[in-house]
C-alpha positions in Angstrom: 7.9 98.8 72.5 7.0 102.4 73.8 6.5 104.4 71.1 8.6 107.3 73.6 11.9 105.5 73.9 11.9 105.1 69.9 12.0 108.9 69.6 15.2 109.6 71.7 18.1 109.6 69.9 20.8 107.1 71.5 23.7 107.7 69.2 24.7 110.4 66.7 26.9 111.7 64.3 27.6 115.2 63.4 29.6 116.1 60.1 31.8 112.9 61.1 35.2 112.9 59.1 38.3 110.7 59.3 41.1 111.4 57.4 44.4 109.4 57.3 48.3 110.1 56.2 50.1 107.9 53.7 52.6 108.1 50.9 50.3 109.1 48.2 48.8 111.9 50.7 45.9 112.3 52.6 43.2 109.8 52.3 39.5 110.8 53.5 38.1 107.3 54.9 35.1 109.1 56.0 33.5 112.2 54.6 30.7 114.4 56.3 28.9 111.8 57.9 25.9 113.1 59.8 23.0 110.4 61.1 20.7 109.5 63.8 20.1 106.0 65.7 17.0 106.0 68.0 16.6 104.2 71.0 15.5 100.5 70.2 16.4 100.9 66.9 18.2 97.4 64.5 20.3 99.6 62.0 22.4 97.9 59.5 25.9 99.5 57.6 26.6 98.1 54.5 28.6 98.8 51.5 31.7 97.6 49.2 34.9 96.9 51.3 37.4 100.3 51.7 33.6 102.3 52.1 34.0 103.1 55.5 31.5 100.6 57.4 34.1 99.7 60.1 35.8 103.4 60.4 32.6 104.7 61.4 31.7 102.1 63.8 35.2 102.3 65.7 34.0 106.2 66.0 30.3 106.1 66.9 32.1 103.4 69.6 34.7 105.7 70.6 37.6 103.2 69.5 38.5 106.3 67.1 38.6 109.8 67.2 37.1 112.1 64.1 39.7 114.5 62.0 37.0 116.5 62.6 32.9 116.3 63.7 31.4 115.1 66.7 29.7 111.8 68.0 27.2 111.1 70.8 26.0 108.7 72.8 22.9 108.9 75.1 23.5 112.6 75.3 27.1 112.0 75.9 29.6 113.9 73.3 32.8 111.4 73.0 34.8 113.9 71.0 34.9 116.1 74.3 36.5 113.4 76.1 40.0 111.7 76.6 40.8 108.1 76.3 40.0 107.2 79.9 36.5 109.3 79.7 35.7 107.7 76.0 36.6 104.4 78.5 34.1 105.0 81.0 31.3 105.6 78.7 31.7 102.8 76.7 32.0 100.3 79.8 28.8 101.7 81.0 27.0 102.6 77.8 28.2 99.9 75.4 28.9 96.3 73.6 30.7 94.4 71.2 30.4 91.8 69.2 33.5 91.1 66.3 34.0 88.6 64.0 37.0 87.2 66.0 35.1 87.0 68.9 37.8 88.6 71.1 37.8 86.8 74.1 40.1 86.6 76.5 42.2 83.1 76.3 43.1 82.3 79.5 39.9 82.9 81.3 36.8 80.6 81.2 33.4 81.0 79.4 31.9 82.4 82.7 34.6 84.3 83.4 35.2 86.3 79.9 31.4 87.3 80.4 32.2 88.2 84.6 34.9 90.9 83.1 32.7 93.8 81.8 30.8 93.7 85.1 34.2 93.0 87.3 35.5 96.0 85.5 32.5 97.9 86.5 32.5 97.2 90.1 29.3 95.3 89.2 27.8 93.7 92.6 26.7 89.9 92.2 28.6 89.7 88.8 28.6 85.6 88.9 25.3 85.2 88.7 24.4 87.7 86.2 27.2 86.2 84.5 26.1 82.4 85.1 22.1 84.0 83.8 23.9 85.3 80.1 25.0 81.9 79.6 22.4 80.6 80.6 20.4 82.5 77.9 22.8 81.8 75.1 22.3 77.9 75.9 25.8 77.3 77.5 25.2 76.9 80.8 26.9 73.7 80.7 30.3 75.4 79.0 30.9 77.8 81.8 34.2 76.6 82.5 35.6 75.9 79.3 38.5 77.5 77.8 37.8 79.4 74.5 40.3 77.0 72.7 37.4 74.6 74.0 34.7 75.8 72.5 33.6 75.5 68.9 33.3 79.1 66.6 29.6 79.6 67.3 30.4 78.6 70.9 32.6 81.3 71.1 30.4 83.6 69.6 27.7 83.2 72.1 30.1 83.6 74.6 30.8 87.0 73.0 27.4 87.9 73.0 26.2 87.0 76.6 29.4 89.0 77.5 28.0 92.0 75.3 24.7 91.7 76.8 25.8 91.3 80.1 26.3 94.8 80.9 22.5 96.2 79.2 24.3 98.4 77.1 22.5 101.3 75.4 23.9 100.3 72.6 24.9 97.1 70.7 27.6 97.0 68.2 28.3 94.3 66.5 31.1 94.2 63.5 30.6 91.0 61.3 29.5 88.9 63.7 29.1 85.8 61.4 32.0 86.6 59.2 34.2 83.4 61.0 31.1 80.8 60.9 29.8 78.6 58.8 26.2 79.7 57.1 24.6 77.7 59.2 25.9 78.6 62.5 25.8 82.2 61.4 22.1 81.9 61.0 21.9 81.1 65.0 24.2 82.9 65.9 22.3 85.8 64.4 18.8 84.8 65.5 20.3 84.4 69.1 21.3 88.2 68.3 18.6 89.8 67.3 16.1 87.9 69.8 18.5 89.1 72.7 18.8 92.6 71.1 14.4 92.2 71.1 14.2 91.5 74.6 16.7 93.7 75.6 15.1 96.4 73.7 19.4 97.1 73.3 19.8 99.6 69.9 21.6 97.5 67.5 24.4 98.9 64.8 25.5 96.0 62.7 28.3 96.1 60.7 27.7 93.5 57.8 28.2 92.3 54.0 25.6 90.0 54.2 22.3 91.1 52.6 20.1 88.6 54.1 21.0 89.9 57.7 21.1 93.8 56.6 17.1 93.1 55.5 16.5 91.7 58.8 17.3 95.6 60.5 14.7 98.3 60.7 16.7 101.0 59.1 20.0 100.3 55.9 22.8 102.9 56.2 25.1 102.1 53.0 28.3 103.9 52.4 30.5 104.6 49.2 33.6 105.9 49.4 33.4 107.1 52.9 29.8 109.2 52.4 26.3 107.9 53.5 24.3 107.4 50.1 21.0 106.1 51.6 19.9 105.6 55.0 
């Protein structure tokens, strides 16, 4: 990979915090988080459940919105914008992966993956859609329903659909946390080999240590801070 893409920063996080209301007060979920993701970059987010792994995705995504601190992605600050601009540049700049796959019932294989691209006014978006599939071996599924299609099925239908688009950026939020070991292990390998090709940064949300040692870079939290990265 050239060595100049790895040294511009894709995504980052300034003196991210997240703080929430309840009855016993206010409850800090995230505390001063401040990183850097380069381009190309495989970065895992571990830590105990309650640390903060999927609070801090949502808002390096732009799902969320910081009590205070500011996030960035390829030179775009999120915290600047409104729903509908925090929209845009996630359509154009990024993908998803979740545990529950999050597809879209009523539509087919082919077209869950056709929606980012329809969505962007994409020209020629059934045949890039038709080539994802193609890639993640299901070519032959294109018209199935997801109440067709097996967990891991499903899951590679998740991923063409998050590669479809070339994000800059890959996020992906327990991927394997709703398959069984061994179809986690593909599913995963499927993941990373597209993420290779694609030369896509990857964040990956995880508790599993074996897939967290596959990333270039760890980022663990406790108790909503970053303790090693």
């Amino acid at each position: 990979m050239n060595p100049q893409r790895m040294n511009t920063t894709v995504l980052a996080a300034n003196n991210l915090s997240k703080q929430v209301s309840s009855p016993e007060g206010t409850l800090t979920i995230l505390d001063d988080v401040t990183l850097q993701i380069q381009q190309g970059e495989t970065v895992a987010v571990i830590g105990a459940s309650g640390a903060g792994k999927s609070t801090l995705l949502a808002l390096l995504a732009g799902l969320d919105v910081p009590t205070s601190g500011q996030v960035q992605v390829n030179g775009i600050e999120l915290t600047s914008l409104d729903e509908d601009g925090r929209a845009a540049v996630r359509a154009k700049h990024v993908g998803f992966v979740f545990q529950s796959f999050h597809l879209v019932p009523s539509l087919t294989a082919l077209e869950n993956v056709m929606l980012p691209l329809e969505l962007a006014g994409t020209a020629r978006a059934r045949e890039a859609a038709l080539a994802a599939l193609d890639h993640v071996g299901l070519s032959a599924r294109s018209s199935h329903y997801p109440n067709q299609l097996s967990g891991g099925e499903q899951q590679r239908v998740a991923i063409a659909r998050a590669f479809v688009t070339r994000p800059a950026v890959l996020f992906a939020d327990e991927p394997t946390g709703n398959l069984d070991a061994v179809t986690g292990e593909r599913v995963m390998n499927l993941l990373f080999e597209m993420n290779a090709a694609s030369g896509t940064t990857l964040v990956l949300v995880t508790h599993d240590v074996r897939l967290a040692d596959r990333c270039q870079r760890v980022i663990k939290l406790d108790m909503g801070r970053v303790v090693s990265s």
